[in-house]
C-alpha positions as MATLAB code, in Angstrom:
seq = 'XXXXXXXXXXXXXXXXXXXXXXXXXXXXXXXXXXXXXXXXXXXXXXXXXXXXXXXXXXXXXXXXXXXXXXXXXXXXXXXXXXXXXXXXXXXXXXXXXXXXXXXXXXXXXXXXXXXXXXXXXXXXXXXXXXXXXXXXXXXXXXXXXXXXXXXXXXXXXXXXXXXXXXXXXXXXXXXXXXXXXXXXXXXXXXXXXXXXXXXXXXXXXXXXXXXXXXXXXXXXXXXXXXXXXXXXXXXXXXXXXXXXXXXXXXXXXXXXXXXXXXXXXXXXXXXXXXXXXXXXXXXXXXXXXXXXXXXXXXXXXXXXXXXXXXXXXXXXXX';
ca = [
       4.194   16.906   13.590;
       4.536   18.182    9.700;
       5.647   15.689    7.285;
       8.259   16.947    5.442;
       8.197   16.266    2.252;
      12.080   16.616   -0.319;
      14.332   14.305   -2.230;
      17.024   13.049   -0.377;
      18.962   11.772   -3.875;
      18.325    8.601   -2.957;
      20.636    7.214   -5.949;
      17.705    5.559   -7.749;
      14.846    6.774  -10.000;
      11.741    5.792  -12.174;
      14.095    3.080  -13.789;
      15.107    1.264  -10.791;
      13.947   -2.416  -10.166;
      12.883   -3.568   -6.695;
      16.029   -6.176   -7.182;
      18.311   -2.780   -7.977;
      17.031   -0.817   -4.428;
      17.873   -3.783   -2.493;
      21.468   -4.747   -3.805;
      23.536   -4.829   -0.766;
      21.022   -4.877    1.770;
      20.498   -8.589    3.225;
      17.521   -9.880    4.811;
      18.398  -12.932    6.101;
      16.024  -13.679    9.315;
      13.690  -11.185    8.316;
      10.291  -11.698    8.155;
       7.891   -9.857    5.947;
       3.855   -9.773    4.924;
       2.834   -8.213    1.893;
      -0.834   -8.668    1.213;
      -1.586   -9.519   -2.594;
       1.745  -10.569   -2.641;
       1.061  -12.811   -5.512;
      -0.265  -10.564   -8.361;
       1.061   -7.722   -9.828;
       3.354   -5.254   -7.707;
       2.536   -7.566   -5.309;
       4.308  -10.481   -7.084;
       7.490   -8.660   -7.953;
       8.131   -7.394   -4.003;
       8.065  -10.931   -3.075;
      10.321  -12.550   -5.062;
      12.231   -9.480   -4.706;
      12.623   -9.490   -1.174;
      13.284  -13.274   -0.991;
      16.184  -12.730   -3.307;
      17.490  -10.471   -0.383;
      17.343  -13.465    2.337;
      13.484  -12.265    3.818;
      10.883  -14.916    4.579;
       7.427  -13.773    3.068;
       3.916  -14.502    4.500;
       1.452  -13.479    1.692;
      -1.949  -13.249    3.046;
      -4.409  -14.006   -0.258;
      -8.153  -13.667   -0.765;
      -7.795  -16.718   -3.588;
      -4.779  -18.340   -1.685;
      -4.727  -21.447   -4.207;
      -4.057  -18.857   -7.036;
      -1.397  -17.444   -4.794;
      -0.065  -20.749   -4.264;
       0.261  -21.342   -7.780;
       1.646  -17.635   -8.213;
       4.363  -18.911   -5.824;
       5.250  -22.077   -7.094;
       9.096  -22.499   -6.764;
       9.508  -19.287   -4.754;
      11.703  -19.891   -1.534;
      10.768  -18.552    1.889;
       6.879  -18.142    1.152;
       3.747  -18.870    2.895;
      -0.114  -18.447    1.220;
      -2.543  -17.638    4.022;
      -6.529  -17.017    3.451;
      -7.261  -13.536    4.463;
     -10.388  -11.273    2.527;
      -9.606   -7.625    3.379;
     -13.176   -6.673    2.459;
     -14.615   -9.234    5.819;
     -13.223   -8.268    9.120;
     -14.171  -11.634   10.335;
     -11.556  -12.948    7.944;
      -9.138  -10.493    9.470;
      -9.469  -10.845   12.655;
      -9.199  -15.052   11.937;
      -5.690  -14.450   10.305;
      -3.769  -11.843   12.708;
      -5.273  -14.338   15.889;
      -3.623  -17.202   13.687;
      -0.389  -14.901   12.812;
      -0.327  -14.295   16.341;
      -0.259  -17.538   17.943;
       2.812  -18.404   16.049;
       4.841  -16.195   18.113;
       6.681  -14.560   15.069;
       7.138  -11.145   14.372;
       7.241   -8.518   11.568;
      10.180   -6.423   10.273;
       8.064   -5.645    7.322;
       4.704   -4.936    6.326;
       3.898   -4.277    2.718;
      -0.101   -3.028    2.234;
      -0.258   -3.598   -1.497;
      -3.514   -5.235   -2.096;
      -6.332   -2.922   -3.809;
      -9.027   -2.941   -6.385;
      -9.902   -0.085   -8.836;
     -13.163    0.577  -10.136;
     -14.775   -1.863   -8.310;
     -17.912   -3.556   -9.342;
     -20.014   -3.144   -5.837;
     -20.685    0.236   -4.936;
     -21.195   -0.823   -0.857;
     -20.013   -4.173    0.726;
     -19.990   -5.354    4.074;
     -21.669   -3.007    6.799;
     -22.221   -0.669    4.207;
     -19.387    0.716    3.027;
     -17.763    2.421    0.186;
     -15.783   -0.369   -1.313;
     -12.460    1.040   -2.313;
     -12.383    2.878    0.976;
     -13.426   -0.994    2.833;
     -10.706   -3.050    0.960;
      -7.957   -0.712    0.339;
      -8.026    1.289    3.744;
     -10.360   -0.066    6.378;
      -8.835   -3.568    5.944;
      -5.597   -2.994    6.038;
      -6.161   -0.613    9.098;
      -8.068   -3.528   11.113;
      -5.013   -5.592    9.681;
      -2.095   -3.444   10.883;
      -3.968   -3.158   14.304;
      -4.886   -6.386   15.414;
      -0.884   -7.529   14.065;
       0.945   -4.526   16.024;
       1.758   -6.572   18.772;
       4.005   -8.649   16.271;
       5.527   -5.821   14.935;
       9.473   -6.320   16.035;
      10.125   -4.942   19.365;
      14.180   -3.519   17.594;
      11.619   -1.572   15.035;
       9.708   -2.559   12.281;
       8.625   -0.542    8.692;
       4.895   -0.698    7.165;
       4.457    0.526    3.779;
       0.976    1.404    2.122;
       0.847    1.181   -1.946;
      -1.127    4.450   -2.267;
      -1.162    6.170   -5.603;
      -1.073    9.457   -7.734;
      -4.731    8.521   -7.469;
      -5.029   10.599   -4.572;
      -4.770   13.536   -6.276;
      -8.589   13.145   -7.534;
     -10.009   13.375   -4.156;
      -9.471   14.475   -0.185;
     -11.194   12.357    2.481;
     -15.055   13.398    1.628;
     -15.616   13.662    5.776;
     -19.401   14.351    4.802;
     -19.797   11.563    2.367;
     -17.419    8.720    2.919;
     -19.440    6.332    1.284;
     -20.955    8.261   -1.262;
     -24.605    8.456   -0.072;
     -25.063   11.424   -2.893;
     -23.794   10.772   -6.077;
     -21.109    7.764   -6.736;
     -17.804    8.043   -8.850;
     -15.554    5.019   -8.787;
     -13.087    7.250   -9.973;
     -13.471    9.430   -6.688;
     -14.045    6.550   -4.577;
     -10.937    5.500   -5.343;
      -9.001    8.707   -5.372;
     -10.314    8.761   -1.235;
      -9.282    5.368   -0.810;
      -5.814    6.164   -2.118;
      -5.997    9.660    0.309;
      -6.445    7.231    2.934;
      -3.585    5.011    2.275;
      -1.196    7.780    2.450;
      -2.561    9.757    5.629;
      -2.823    6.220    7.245;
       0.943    6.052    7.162;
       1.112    9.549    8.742;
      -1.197    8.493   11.640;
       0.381    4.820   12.212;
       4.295    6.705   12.136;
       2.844    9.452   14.364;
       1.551    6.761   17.162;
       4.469    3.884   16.050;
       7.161    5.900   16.098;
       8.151    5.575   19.769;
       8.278    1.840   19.465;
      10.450    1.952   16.727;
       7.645    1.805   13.831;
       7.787    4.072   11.224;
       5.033    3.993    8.311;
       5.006    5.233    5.106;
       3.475    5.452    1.406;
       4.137    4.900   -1.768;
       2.871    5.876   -5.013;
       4.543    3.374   -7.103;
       4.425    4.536  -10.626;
       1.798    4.073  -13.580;
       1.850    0.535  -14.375;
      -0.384   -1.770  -16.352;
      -1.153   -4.606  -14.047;
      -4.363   -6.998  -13.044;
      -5.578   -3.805  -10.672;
      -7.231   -2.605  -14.187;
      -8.418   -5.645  -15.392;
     -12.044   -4.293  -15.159;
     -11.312   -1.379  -17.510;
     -12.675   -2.282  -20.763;
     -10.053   -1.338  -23.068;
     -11.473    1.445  -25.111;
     -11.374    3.415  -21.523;
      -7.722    2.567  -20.920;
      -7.149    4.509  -24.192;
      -9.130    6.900  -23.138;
      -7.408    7.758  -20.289;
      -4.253    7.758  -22.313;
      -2.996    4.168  -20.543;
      -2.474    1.934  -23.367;
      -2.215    2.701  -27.250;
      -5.056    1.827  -29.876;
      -3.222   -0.981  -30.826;
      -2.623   -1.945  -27.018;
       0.735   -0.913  -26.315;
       1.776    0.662  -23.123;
       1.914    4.403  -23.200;
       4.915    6.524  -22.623;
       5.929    6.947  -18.931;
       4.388    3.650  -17.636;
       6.792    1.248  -15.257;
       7.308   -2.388  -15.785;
       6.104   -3.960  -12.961;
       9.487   -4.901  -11.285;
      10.256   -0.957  -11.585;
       6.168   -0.293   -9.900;
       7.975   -2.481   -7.131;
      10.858   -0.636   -6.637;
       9.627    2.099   -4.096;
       7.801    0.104   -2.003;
      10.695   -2.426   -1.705;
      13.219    1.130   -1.153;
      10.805    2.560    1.561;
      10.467   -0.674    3.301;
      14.384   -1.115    3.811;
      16.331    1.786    2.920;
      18.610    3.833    5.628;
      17.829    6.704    4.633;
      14.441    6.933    5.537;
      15.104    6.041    9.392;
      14.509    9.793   10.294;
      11.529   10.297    7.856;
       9.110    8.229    8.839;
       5.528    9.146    7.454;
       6.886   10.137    4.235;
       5.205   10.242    0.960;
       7.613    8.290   -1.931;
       7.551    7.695   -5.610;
      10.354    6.827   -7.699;
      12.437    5.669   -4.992;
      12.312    8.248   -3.244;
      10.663   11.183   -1.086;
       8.123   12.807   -2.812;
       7.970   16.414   -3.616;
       4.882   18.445   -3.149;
       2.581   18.168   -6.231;
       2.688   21.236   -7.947;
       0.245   20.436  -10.590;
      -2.778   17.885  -11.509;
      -0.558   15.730  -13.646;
      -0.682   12.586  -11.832;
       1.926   11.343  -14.299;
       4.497   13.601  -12.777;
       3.283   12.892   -9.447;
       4.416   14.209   -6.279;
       2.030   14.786   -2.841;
      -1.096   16.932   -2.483;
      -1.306   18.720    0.962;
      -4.281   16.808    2.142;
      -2.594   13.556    1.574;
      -0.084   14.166    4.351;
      -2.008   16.645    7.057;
      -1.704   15.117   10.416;
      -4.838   16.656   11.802;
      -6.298   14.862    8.784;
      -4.173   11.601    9.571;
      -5.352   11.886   13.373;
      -8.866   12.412   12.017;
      -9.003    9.603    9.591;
      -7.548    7.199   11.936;
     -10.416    8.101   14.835;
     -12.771    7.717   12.089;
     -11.447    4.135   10.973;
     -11.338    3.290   14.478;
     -14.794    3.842   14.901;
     -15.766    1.976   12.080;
     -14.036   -1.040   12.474;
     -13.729   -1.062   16.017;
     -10.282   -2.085   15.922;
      -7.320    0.256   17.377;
      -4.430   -1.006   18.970;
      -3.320    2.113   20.532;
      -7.048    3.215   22.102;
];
């Protein structure tokens, strides 16, 4: 099924905060995971979201950093979980699992950019291994918690994925490497993951969908060395944030919106930025933003997630 992609005038824009999307809407008895949901974007949907009533589970690859991150917050749990070892996932859903809880929410917001390690694990392209094939395991092997009266899952993708399509010859870049690309795919692949998980959730009750969140400055670029954050027109010379860019409770804000608004209950597998549906991209900018076709093609979504599958051996719905 196409994915159509318009505003719906949603109320909010580039300005909204993650607290301003959710004022009115209570999550009391709600449970929640947001992965990296100590740092960042991360950081801001929590405390956000715990504001609102929800309980938060934030699954953490340093978890006593997260712990300290969380200090104070109410309604939050730290969990060890390493999206780049799928021994470490499967070790957290079987522990999530035994508890007998379930999920109303699912936030994938943990990611790296410009990663230092070209391949990790089996082999694979890093960005693609942490920011999709992770979270893919991770959404799989924790389906069966997913709440039986419907449940939303929101990937963090990014105007990123304007700078590359799924390279179906070259997924790990055997020929030629370009963090820059590598992470464009990875980004490609958080948004037509949503479009395959809503395509085979949907039924249930589970709807799926991505998020470009904004440009914001936050510990994702911490291994850009300055001079190339001016370069690419991110920060000033004298290290100021450029024009356009979010605070990071406003980068929270459309991941928080597509994870509890009404008005996406019939549009599941949408693309979203600034609080609401995207529009189709109609140029490069990736300041402007929008969706590129290959970021929402369901024979691309139903090819991607056969592909993942395969990889990590992991699909609930085989």
């Amino acid at each position: 099924m196409a994915i159509t992609q318009y505003q719906l005038g949603s109320g909010f824009d580039a300005h909204s905060t993650a607290d301003d999307v959710l004022r009115g809407i209570q999550l009391s008895g709600n449970n929640v995971l947001i992965t990296g949901g100590y740092s960042g974007l991360g950081l801001e949907a929590t405390k956000a979201l715990v504001r609102a009533g929800a309980h938060v589970t934030v699954p953490a690859r340093r978890p006593a950093a997260a712990r300290e991150a969380l200090r104070g917050v109410v309604r939050t749990e730290v969990h060890e979980l390493d999206l780049a070892d799928l021994e470490s996932v499967h070790a957290f859903s079987d522990r999530f699992l035994e508890t007998g809880r379930t999920l109303d929410i699912i936030i994938n917001n943990a990611g790296v950019m410009a990663y230092p390690d070209k391949l990790i694990g089996p082999g694979w392209e890093a960005h693609l291994a942490i920011n999709h094939l992770g979270h893919f395991a991770l959404i799989n092997r924790l389906y069966p918690a997913l709440a039986p009266t419907g449940a939303r899952v929101v990937s963090v993708a990014s105007s990123g994925h304007f700078l590359s399509d799924i390279r179906w010859d070259d997924l790990h870049f055997r020929h030629g490497y370009d963090h820059w690309l590598a992470y464009g795919q990875s980004k490609t692949a958080n948004a037509l993951f949503a479009v395959g998980l809503n395509a085979l959730g949907a039924a249930s009750g589970v709807h799926a969908f991505a998020v470009h969140p904004g440009s914001i400055l936050t510990p994702l670029q911490r291994r850009i060395p300055q001079q190339a954050q001016v370069a690419q027109g991110w920060i000033t010379r004298d290290g100021r944030h450029a024009d356009g860019f979010k605070t990071p409770a406003q980068g929270a804000a459309t991941a928080v919106w597509a994870a509890t608004s009404p008005l996406l209950d019939e549009h599941g597998g949408a693309y979203c930025q600034n609080c609401d549906i995207a529009e189709p991209a109609t140029t490069d900018d990736m300041l402007i933003g929008g969706v590129k076709p290959w970021a929402i093609d369901p024979e691309s979504a139903s090819r991607l997630w056969d592909l993942s599958s395969n990889l990590t051996g992991v699909n609930h719905f085989s």
